[in-house]
C-alpha positions in Angstrom: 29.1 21.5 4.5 28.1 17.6 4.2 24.4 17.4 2.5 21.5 16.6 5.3 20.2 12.8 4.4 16.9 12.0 5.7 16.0 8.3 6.5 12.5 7.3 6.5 11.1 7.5 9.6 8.2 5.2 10.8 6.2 5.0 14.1 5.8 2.0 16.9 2.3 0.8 17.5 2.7 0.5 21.0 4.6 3.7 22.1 3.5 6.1 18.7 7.2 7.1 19.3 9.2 8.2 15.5 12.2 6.1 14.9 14.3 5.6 11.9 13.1 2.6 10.0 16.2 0.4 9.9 16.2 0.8 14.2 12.5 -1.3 14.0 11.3 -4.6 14.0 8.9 -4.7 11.0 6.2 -7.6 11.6 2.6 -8.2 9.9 -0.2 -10.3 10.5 -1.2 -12.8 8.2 -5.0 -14.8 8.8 -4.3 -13.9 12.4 -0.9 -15.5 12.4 2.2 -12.9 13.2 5.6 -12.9 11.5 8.6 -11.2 10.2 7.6 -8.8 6.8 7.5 -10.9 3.7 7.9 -7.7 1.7 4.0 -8.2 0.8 1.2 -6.9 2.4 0.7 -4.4 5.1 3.0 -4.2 7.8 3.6 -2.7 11.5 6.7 -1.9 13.2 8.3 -2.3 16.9 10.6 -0.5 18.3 13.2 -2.3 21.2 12.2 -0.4 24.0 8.6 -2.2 23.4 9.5 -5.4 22.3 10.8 -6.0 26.2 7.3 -4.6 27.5 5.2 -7.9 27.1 1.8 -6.8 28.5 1.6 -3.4 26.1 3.1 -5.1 23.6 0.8 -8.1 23.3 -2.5 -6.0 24.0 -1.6 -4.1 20.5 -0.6 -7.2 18.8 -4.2 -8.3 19.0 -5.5 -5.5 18.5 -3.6 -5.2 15.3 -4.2 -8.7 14.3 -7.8 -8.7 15.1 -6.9 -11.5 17.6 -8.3 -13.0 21.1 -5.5 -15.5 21.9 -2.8 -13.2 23.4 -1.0 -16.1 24.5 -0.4 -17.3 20.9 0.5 -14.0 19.1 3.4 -13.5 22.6 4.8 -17.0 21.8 4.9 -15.7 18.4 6.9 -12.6 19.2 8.8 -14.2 21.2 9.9 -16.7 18.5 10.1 -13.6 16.2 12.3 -12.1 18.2 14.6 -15.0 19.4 15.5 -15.6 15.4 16.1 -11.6 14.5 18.6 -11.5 17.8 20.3 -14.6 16.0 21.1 -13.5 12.5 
């Protein structure tokens, strides 16, 4: 019988759904500004069936980063997202 491996497991802000990490998009907020994880610093994660809910998504998004400007932090994302889909 093959050993039982456990990958981490982390939650979406939007949905509070459990997914395996490596199936997320890990972001953080930085002086209100949003990006991709640095590796420094405290992050949040996203998981696909959010990303493509705009209105939910950008309502925690500011919440998270203790923002008003919605519009910015979507452009953001969407910027965010556009390079991940890329590479």
């Amino acid at each position: 019988m093959a050993p039982k491996v456990n990958y981490p497991q982390r939650m979406c802000v939007v949905c509070r759904e459990r997914f395996e990490q490596k199936a997320l998009l890990r972001l953080q907020c930085k002086e209100q500004q949003l990006s991709s994880h640095s590796g420094v610093g405290r992050s949040f994660y996203l998981c696909s069936t959010c990303i493509d809910d705009e209105k939910k998504v950008t309502r925690a998004l500011a919440r998270i980063c203790k923002s008003g400007d919605i519009k910015y932090l979507s452009t953001q994302l969407k910027e965010i997202i556009a390079d991940v889909r890329q590479s």
